[in-house]
TILUMTOR-855033 format. One record per residue (C-alpha): residue in three letters; x negated, y, z negated. Coordinates in steps of 0.1 Angstrom, whole numbers, padded with zeros to 4 digits, always signed. Layout:
<sites>
ALAXYZ...
</sites>
This chain:
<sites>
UNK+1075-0045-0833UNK+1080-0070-0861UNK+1048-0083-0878UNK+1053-0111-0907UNK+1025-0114-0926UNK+1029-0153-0940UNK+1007-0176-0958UNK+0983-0205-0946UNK+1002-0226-0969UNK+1025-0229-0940UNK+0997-0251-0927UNK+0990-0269-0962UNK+1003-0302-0949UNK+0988-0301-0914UNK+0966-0333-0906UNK+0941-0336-0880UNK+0948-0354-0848UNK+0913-0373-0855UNK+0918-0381-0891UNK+0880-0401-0887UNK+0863-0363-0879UNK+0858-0342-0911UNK+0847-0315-0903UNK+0876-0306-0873UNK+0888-0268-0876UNK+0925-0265-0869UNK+0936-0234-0846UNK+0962-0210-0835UNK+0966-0230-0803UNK+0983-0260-0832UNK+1009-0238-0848UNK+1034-0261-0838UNK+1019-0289-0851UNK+1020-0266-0889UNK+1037-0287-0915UNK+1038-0261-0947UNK+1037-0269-0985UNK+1074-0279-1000UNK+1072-0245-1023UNK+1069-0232-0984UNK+1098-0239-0964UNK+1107-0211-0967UNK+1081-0190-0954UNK+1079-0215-0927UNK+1116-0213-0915UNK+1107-0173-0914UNK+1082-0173-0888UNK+1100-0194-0868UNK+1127-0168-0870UNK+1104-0139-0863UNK+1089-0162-0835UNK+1124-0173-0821UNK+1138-0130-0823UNK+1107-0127-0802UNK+1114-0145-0777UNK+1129-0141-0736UNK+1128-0107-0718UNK+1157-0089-0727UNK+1150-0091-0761UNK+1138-0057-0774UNK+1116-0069-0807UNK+1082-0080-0805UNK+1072-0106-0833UNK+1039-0113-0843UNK+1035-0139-0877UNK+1003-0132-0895UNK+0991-0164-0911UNK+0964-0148-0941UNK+0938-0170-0961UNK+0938-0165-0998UNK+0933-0131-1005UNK+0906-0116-1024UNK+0889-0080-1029UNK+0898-0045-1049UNK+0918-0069-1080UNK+0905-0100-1064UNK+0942-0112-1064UNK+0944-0151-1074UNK+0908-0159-1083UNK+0909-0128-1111UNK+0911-0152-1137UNK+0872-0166-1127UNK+0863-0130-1126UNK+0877-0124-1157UNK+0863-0152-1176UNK+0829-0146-1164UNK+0828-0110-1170UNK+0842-0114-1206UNK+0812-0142-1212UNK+0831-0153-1242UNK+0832-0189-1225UNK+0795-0212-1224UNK+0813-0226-1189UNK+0840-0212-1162UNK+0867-0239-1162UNK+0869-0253-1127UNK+0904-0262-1127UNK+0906-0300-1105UNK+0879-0314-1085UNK+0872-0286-1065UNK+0863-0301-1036UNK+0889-0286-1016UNK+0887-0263-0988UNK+0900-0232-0992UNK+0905-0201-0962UNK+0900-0170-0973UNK+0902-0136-0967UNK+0892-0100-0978UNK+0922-0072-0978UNK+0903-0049-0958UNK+0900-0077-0932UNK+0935-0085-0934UNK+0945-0046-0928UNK+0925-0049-0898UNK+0940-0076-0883UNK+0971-0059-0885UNK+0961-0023-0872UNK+0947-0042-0844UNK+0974-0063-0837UNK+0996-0028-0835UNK+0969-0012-0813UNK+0961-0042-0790UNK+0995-0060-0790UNK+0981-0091-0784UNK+0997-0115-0760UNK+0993-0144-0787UNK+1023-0142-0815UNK+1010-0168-0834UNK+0977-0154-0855UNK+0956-0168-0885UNK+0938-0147-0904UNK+0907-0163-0919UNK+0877-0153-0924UNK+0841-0171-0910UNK+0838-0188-0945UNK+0848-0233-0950UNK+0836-0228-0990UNK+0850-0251-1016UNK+0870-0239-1046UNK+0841-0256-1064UNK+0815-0232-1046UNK+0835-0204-1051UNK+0839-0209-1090UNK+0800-0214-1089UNK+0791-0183-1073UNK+0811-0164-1093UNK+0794-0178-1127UNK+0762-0174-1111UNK+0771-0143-1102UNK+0789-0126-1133UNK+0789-0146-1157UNK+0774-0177-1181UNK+0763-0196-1145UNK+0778-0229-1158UNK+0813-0246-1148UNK+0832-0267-1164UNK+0853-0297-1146UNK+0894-0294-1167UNK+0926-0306-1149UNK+0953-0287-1136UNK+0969-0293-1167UNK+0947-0277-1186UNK+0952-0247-1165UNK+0988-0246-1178UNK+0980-0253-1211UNK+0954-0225-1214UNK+0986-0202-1193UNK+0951-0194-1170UNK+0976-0201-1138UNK+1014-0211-1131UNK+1024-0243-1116UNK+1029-0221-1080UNK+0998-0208-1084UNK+0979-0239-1087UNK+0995-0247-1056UNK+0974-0224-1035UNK+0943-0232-1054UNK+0945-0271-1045UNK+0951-0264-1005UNK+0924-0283-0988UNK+0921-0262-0953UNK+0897-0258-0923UNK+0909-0234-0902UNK+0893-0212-0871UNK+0913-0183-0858UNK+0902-0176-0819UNK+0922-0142-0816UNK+0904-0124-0840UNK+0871-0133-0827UNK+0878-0131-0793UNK+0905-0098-0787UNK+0902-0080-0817UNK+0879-0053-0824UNK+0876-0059-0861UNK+0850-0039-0882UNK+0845-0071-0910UNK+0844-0062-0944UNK+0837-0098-0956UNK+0832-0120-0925UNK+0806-0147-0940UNK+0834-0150-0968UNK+0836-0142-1006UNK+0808-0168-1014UNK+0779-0153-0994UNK+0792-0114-1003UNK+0798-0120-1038UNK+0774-0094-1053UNK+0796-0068-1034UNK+0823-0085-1040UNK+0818-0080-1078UNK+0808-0045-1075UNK+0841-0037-1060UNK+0858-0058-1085UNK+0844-0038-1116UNK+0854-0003-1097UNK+0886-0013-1090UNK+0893-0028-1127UNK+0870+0002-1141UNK+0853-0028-1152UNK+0820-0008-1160UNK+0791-0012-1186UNK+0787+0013-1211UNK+0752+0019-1218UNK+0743+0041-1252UNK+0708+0047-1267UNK+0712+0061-1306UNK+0680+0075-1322UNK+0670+0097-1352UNK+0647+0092-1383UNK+0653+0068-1408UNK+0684+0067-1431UNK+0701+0088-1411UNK+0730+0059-1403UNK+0719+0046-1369UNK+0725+0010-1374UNK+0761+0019-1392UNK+0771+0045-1358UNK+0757+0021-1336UNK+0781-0006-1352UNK+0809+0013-1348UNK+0808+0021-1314UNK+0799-0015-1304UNK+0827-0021-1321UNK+0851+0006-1302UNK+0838+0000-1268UNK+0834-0037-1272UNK+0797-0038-1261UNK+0770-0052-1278UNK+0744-0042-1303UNK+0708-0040-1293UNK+0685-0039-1326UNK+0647-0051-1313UNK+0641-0068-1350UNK+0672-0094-1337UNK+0665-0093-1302UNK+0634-0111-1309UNK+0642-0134-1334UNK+0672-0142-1311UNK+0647-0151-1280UNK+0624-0174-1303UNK+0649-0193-1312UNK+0663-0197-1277UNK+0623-0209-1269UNK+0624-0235-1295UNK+0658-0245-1287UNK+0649-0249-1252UNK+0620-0271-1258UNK+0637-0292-1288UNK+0670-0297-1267UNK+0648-0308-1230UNK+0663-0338-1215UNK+0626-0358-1207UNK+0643-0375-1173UNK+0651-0337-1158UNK+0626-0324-1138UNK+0637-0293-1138UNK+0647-0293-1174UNK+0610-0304-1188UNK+0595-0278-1162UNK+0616-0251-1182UNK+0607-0264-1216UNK+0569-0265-1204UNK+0573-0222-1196UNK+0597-0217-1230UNK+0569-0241-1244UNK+0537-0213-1229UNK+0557-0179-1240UNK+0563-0194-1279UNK+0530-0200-1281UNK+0521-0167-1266UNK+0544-0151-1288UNK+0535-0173-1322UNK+0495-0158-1315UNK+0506-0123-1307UNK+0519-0120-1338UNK+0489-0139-1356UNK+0467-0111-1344UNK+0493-0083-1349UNK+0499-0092-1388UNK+0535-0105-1379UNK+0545-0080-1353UNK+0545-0089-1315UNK+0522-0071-1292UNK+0543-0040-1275UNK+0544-0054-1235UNK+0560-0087-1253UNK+0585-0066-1269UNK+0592-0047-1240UNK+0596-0073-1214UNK+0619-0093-1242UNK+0643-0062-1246UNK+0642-0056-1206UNK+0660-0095-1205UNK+0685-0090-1231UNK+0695-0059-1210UNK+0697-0075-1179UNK+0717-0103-1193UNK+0750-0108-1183UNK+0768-0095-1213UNK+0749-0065-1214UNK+0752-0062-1175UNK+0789-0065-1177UNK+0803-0050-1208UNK+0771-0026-1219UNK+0751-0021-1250UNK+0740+0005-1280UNK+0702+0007-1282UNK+0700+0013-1319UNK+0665+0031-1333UNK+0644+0025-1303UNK+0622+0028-1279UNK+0607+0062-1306UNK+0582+0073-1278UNK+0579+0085-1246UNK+0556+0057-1237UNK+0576+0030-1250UNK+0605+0048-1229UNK+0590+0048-1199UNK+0573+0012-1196UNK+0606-0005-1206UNK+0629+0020-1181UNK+0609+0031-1152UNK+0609+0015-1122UNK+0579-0007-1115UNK+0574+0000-1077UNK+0569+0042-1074UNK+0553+0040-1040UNK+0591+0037-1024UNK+0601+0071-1042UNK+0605+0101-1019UNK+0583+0129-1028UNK+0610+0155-1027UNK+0622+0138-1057UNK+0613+0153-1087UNK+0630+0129-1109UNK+0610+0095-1118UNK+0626+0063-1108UNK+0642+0046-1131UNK+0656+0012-1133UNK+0697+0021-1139UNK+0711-0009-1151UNK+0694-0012-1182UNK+0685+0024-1188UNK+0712+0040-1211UNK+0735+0069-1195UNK+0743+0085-1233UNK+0714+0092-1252UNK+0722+0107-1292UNK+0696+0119-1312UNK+0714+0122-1352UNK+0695+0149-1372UNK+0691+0152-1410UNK+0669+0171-1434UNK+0638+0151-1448UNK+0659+0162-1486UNK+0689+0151-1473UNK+0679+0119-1460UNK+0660+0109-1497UNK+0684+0122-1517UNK+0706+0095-1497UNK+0681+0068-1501UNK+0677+0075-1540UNK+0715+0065-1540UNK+0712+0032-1526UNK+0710+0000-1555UNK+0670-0010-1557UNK+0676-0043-1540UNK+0694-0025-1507UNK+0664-0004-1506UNK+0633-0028-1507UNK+0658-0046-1479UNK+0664-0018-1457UNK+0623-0005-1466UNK+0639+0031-1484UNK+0617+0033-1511UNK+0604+0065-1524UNK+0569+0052-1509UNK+0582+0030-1478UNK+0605+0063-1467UNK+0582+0091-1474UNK+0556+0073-1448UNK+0588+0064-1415UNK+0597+0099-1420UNK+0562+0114-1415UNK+0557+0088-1386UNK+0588+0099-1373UNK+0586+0138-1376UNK+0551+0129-1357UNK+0563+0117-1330UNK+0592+0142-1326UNK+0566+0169-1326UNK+0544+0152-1299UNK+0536+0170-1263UNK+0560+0144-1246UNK+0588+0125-1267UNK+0613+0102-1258UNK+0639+0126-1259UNK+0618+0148-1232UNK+0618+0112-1210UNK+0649+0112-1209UNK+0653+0147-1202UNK+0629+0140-1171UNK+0658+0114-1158UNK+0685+0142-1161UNK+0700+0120-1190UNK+0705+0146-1214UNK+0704+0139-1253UNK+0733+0152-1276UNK+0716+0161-1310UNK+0742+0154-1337UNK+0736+0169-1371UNK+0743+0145-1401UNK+0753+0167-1428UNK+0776+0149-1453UNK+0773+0114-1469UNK+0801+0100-1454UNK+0796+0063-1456UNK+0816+0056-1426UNK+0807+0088-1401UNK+0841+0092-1390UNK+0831+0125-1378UNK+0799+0115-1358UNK+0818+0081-1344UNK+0844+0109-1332UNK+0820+0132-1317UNK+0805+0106-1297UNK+0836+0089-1286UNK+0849+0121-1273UNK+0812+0124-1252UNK+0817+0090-1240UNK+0851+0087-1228UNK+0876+0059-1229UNK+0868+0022-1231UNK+0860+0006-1201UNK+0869-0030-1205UNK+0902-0053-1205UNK+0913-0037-1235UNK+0927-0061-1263UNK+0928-0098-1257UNK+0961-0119-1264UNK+0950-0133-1295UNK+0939-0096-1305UNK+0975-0078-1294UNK+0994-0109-1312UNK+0972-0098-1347UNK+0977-0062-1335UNK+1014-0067-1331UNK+1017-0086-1361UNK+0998-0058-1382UNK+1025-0031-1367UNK+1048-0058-1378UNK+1033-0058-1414UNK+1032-0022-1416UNK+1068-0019-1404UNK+1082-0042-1429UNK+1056-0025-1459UNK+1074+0007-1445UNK+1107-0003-1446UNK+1106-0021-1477UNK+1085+0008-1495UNK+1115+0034-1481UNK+1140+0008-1494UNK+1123+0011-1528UNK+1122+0050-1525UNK+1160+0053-1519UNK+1168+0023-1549UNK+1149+0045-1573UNK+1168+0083-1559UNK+1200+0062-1564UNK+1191+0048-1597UNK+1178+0083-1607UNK+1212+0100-1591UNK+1236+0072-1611UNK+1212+0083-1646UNK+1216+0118-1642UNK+1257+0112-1634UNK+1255+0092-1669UNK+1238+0116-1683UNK+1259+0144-1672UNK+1292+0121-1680UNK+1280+0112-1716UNK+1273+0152-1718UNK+1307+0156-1708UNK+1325+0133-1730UNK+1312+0146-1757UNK+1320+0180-1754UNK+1352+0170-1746UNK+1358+0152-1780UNK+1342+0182-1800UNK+1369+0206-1778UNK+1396+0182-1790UNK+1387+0178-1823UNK+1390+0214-1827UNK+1424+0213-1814UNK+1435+0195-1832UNK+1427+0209-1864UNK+1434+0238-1847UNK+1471+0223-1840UNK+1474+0204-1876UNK+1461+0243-1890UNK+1493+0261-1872UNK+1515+0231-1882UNK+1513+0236-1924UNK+1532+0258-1941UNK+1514+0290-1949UNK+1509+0285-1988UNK+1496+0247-1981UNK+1474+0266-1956UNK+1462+0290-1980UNK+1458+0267-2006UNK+1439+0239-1987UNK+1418+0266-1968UNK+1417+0300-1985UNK+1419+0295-2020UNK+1390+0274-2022UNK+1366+0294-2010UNK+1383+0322-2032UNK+1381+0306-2062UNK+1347+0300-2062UNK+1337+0330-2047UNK+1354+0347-2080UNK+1343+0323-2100UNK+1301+0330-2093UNK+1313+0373-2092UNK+1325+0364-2130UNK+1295+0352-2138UNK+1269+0373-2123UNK+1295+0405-2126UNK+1279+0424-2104UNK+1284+0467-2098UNK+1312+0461-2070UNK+1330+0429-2074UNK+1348+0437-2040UNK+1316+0439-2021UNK+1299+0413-2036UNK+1331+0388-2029UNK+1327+0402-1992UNK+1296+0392-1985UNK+1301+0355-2005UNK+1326+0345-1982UNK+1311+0355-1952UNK+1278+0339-1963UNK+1299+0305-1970UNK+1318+0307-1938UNK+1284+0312-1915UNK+1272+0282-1942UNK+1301+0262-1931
</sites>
């Protein structure tokens, strides 16, 4: 048994035999009729080969051609770069790449395994097979669900140039994108015994669609809560692993001015002739005003169920649902923890379950408490410039009073920490010891807790700067080592000079003295003695005449030796 497993786009030229129907499914039974895709000849020419081998009774091979729709699950194959863009939410719209209107047949893997461990079980009289799932959905309903789905839930309309320009697909692979097919396979549905995966198609299974996306990329959100008193360097820990993980930074002070401004951007920017557009601007319209009395009666602040359900949509949006988040500084009580975490709806919850229900997607799965002495903690706060401090409320005054709030409610019956406990998320306590502006050693800690990243890694505009940083530091290197071994040499050649002067100089003081030492042996004996003895002699008589000492030998002794050691 032979089985080729081929592409529809052997079929991407097929017509209809009534051109005037639309909506006519082409068939199995029409393989003949199959007219492929000029990239495809020659896929096309092998399944007429496999087909052909097949053939008459005394042939010994069984040949069965597998026609498969686009493929999609696990990687999700072609259409990964939707997926990608949508998780990644660093586009307002998924580009659409041509009209979109086009038909495309589809498939899931598993679906297409089954087809072929049937087709080896059941050998099928029927050589000829498509395999397609129940789905007609256009690339254009595809690309929607997706962004609906995962990410921004906007498209945007580009050409298939575009697609090349942005290198989001290669000319081939724009090819099966643009295929425009309606196909119905009749041997699937009627002889195989096929336990779908994806029948209805990727469109109407998309949420497990992307839940098998994100396993199979490890494509998961990373969800962190940091707490501790104040001054202690949440915000500053919390930065740094956003920053590491590349998920994003949940502080309630921004969250809040961040949603106001989306209210009054929603009502400034309503389009008047858009009924559903004015009906949105009349609800964003209701909650600003709800929010602009709350905080009237609450001398600025917002009443705490506004806060909470506020930070419960931030968490649920889809860059937090995708990527993840660091709660920084709150919720500070058990209350607070449980209204914005537990599940609404407890009347579902077996009671054999001991732990409370909790809503998982926006609860965090690492909780870290950081720890520091009240001294400690004021003694860093005395350190900060006066302006920082009256910014950041770490006054003497302004400080004293968070801490005693805070030590308050870490001394209460229940705390959040004990909530948290009740979920079976168990908080690390992390002591903060040194003042270490940049808590390399807490970042560490917590890393290691965590684990790896779990996200696409670098982007190609981040490895081109990381490449051209290594690039930087290679030349700095070589350049600096270049610089190390010109100033050995230069220090080698000096100390040669050096050395070589040295020599020269005791080599003109050794022949010097050879030379009088020659021009000494060359004079006759009483030149010698006059032009190097008597000299010395004379005067050596001459002062022993005039001091006349007790022993005129001795003292003309010890004259000349004094005048030779002189000399």
């Amino acid at each position: 048994m032979f089985i080729l497993v081929s592409s529809v786009m052997t079929w991407a030229m097929t017509k209809s035999q009534n051109p005037e129907e639309t909506n006519v499914l082409l068939t199995e039974e029409e393989f003949r009729r199959r007219r492929p895709h000029p990239n495809f000849k020659t896929h096309h020419n092998l399944e007429k080969l496999v087909l052909e081998l097949g053939k008459g009774k005394r042939s010994k091979l069984t040949g069965y051609v597998v026609a498969c729709g686009l493929q999609y699950g696990k990687g999700e194959n072609l259409f990964h770069y939707f997926f990608k863009v949508s998780w990644l939410m660093q586009m307002p719209q998924v580009p659409l790449f041509g009209r979109g209107t086009n038909h495309i047949p589809m498939i899931h893997v598993y679906d297409l395994g089954g087809v072929i461990q049937n087709i080896i079980e059941l050998r099928p009289r029927t050589k000829y097979i498509l395999a397609v799932d129940d789905s007609k959905n256009t690339l254009e309903e595809i690309v929607k669900m997706i962004s609906n789905t995962l990410g921004p839930g906007e498209i945007n309309l580009l050409s298939d140039q575009d697609a090349i320009t942005m290198k989001a697909f290669k000319p081939e692979e724009l090819a099966y994108l643009n295929i425009s097919l309606r196909l119905d396979s009749f041997v699937i549905k009627d002889s195989f015994s096929l336990a779908w995966t994806s029948v209805a198609g990727m469109v109407e299974n998309m949420a497990n669609i992307v839940e098998e996306y994100q396993n199979t990329r490890q494509l998961l959100p990373i969800r962190i809560c940091v707490v501790g008193p104040p001054a202690v360097g949440k915000t500053t820990v919390s930065e740094k692993l956003c920053n590491h993980y590349k998920i994003h930074h949940i502080r309630i002070k921004e969250v809040i001015k961040e949603k106001i401004t989306q209210l009054k951007e929603r009502i400034d920017g309503a389009d008047p002739e858009s009924v559903s557009e004015d009906v949105a601007a009349d609800a964003a319209k209701t909650q600003l005003e709800i929010c602009n009395k709350s905080m009237e009666m609450n001398a600025g602040r917002l009443a705490d169920y506004l806060v909470f359900d506020i930070l419960q949509e931030k968490l649920n949006s889809p860059p937090c649902r995708n990527q993840g988040f660091v709660l920084d500084g709150f919720p500070k009580t058990y209350e607070q923890g449980k209204l914005i975490f537990s599940e609404e709806d407890p009347e579902n919850q077996d009671v054999m379950i001991k732990a409370p229900l909790y809503i998982k997607k926006i609860t965090p799965e690492h909780v870290f408490a950081l720890n520091a002495t009240d001294g400690f903690l004021t003694q860093r706060a005395r350190g900060l410039p006066q302006s920082v401090a009256e910014e950041m409320r770490y006054t003497e005054e302004e400080l004293s009073s968070r801490l005693t709030r805070y030590r308050e409610f870490s001394a209460a019956e229940e705390t959040l920490l004990d909530y948290f406990d009740e979920l079976e998320i168990h908080p690390e306590h992390i002591d903060v010891t040194t003042d270490d502006p940049e808590y390399a050693d807490v970042v560490k800690k917590i890393t290691e807790l965590v684990g790896a990243p779990k996200n696409y890694g670098l982007s190609r505009e981040e490895q081109e700067e990381e490449e051209r940083k290594k690039e930087e530091e290679r030349k700095q290197k070589v350049a600096a080592e270049a610089a190390e071994r010109k100033r050995r040499n230069e220090a080698a050649l000096a100390e040669m000079a050096a050395q070589y002067d040295e020599w020269q100089e005791n080599l003109s003081e050794v022949q010097r003295q050879e030379k009088e030492l020659h021009d000494a042996h060359s004079l006759p004996l009483r030149n010698y003695l006059m032009k190097y003895v008597m000299p010395s002699l004379t005067a050596a008589m001459t002062e022993c005449t005039r001091i006349k000492p007790e022993d005129p030998v001795d003292f003309l002794a010890e004259h000349l030796l004094q005048k030779n050691q002189q000399e």
